[in-house]
N, C-alpha and C positions, 0 to 999 in steps of 0.2 A: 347467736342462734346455735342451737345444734347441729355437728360437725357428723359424728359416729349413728353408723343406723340404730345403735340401741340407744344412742342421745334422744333421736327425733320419736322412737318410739314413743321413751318414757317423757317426752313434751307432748304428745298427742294422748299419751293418756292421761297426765295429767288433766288436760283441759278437758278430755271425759269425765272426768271425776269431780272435778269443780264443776261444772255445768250439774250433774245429780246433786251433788250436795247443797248448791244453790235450790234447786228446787225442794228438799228435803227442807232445808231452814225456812224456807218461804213459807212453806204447808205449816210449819213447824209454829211460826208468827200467825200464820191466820187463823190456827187455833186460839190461840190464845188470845189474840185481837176479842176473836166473839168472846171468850170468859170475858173478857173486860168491858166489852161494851154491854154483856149481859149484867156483869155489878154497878154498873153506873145507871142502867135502866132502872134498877132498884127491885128488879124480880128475881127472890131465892129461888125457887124453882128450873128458872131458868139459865141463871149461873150454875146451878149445880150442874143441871143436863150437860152443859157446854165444859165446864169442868171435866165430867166423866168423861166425855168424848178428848180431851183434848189432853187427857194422861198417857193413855196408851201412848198418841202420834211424838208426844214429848220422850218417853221410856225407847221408843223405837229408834228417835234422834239419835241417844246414848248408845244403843247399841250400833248402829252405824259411823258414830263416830264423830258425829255433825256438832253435839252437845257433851260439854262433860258433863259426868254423874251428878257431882255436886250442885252444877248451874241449876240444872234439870231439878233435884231434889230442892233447892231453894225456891224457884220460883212457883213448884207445885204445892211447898209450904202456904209459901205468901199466899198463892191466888187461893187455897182451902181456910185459908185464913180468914180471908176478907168475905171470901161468901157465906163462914160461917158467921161471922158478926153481922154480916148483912141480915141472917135470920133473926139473930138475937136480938136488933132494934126495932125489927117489925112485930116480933110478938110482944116485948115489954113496954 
């Protein structure tokens, strides 16, 4: 355990910091939870909505720090991906 008062500090804030960033990844997941359970429902409409909503809360990760760039850019790939094909099988 921490010995020096600025040992115990920087263990006390750590566990600040991970206790927020926990909740930042959480929010971070249940965006994207609904995109997904909105592409398995099979409604583009409603993927897309969830989509929209769940770009910003994912770009905000990044800048907080929660997510790297890359992750972030990848999976906003994928999930633009699939809800756009998702339109493409219901019109053709």
């Amino acid at each position: 355990m921490a010995n020096t008062p600025q040992a115990k500090k920087r263990a006390k804030q750590s566990e600040a910091r991970f206790a927020v960033n926990k909740m930042r990844r959480s929010r971070i997941r249940t965006f994207l939870r609904g995109v997904e359970e909105a592409i398995a429902s099979g409604d583009q409409a409603a993927a897309a909505a969830a989509l929209k909503a769940a770009q910003p809360e994912l770009m905000r990760g990044v800048t907080k720090g929660v997510v790297h760039k890359n992750t972030a850019a990848r999976k906003m790939s994928r999930l633009s991906s699939r809800v756009k094909a998702l339109g493409e099988t219901t019109t053709a």
